[in-house]
N, C-alpha and C positions, 0 to 999 in steps of 0.2 A: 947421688944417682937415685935414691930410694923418693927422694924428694920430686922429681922429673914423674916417677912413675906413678905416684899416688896422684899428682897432678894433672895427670894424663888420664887415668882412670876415671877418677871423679867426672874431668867433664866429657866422659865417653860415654857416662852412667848418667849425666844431665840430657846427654840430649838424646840416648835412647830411650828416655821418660816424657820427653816431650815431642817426638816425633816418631813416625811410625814408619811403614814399607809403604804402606799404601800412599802416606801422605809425599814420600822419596821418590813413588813411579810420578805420582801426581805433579810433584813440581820438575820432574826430567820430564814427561808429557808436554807441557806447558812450553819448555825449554825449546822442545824440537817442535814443536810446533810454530811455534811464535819464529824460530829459526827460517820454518817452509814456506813462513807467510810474507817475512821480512826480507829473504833473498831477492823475490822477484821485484824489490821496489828498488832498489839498487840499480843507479847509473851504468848502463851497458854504450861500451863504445862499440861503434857503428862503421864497418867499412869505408874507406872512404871511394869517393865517388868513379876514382881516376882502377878502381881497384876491379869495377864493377866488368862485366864482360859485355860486346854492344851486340847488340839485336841483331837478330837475323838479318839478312840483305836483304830487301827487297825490290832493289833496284831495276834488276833485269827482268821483273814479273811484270807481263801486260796482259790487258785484259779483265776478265771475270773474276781472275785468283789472284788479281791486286786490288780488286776493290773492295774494301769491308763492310761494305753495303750486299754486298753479291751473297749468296747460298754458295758459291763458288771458290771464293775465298780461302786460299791455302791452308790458313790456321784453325778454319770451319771443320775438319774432316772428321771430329765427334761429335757436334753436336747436335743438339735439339732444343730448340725453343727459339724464342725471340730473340734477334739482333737488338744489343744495345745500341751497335753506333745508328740503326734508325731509329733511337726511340730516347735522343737524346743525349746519351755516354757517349762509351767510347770504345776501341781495343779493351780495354784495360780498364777503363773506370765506369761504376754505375749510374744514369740519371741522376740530376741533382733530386733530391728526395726517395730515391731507393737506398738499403742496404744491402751490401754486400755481401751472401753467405760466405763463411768460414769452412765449410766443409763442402768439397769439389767433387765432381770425379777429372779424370784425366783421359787424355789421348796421345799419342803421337802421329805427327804429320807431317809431311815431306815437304819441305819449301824447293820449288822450282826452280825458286834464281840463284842457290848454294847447292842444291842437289843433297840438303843435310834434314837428317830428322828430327826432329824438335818433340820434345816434351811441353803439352796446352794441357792448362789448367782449366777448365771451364767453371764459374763462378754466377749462381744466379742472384741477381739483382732480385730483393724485396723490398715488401712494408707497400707497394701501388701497387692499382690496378693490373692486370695485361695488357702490354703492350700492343698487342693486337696488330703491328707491322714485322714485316719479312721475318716470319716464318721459315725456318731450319732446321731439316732432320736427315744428317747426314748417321747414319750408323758406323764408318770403317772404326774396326777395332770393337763396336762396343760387344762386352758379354752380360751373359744372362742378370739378373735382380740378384741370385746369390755372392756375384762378385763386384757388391756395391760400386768401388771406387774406380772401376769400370763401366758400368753403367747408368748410361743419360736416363733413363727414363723415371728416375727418384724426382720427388720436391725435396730440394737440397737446403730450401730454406725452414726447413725443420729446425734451424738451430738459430735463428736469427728473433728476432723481437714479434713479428709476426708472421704467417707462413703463408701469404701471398705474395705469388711467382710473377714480376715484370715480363725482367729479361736476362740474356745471357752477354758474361765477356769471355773472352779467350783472350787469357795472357799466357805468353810463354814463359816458363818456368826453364828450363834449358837442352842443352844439346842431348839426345838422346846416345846413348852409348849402346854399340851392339854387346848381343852377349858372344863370350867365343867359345 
């Protein structure tokens, strides 16, 4: 046993000679880092399609608040700024040659032909000029500048590759739930 112990000793006593604390936080650093970088590259499975939930009705909607052409337009009721679908996009997608901001604010709006309130993401299209067609500035819901993700009146393409403002989409993000 005396043999185990001295054995044990010696190379407790090597490599406390050749390594340090600093150099032990340094390579656990290393560790968890390389970890926070390497997770998000990892194959994420993806909903499948059938799992998804279908869009709003908009079947029963005539008129002004079924055209997304129109200021009138159901899924409009926060916003401000340029209609993508005149300037090219879509609901939902930017101009070919804009990008997309990542940071939104949001509204909720009443669709007519469900009688249900929806959560709209609004998303401004950059990287081009202004659109300079159909012009939109519905304020319901918005508040003040201190409650960013609330209020339209930011350039939201503060975070995109360049900070000129096209236009705007409004996609639905989903059903809004009362509170009780």
């Amino acid at each position: 046993m005396k043999f185990f112990d001295n054995w044990f000793e010696s190379r407790a006593r090597d490599a406390a000679h050749r390594a340090s604390r600093r150099g032990f936080l340094t390579g656990l650093g290393r560790l968890l880092f390389g970890t926070a970088v390497a997770v998000p590259l990892l194959p994420v499975a993806r909903g499948a399609e059938s799992s998804r939930q279908p869009g709003p009705d908009e079947s029963r909607i005539k008129g002004a608040q079924a055209d997304p052409t129109s200021c009138e337009y159901w899924r409009y009721c926060g916003i401000d700024g340029f209609l993508s679908t005149c300037c090219g996009g879509s609901l939902t997608m930017c101009p070919p040659g804009a990008e997309v901001s990542r940071i939104t604010w949001i509204g909720t709006c009443r669709n007519p032909g469900d009688g249900r309130d929806y959560v709209i993401s609004y998303n401004d299209c950059c990287g081009k000029t202004s659109c300079g067609r159909c012009f939109c500035n519905r304020n319901e819901g918005d508040l003040p500048m201190y409650v960013p993700p609330k209020n339209n009146d930011t350039n939201w393409c503060q975070g995109t590759k360049t900070n000129i403002y096209h236009s705007t989409i409004a996609a639905v993000v989903g059903v809004a739930v009362e509170q009780q």
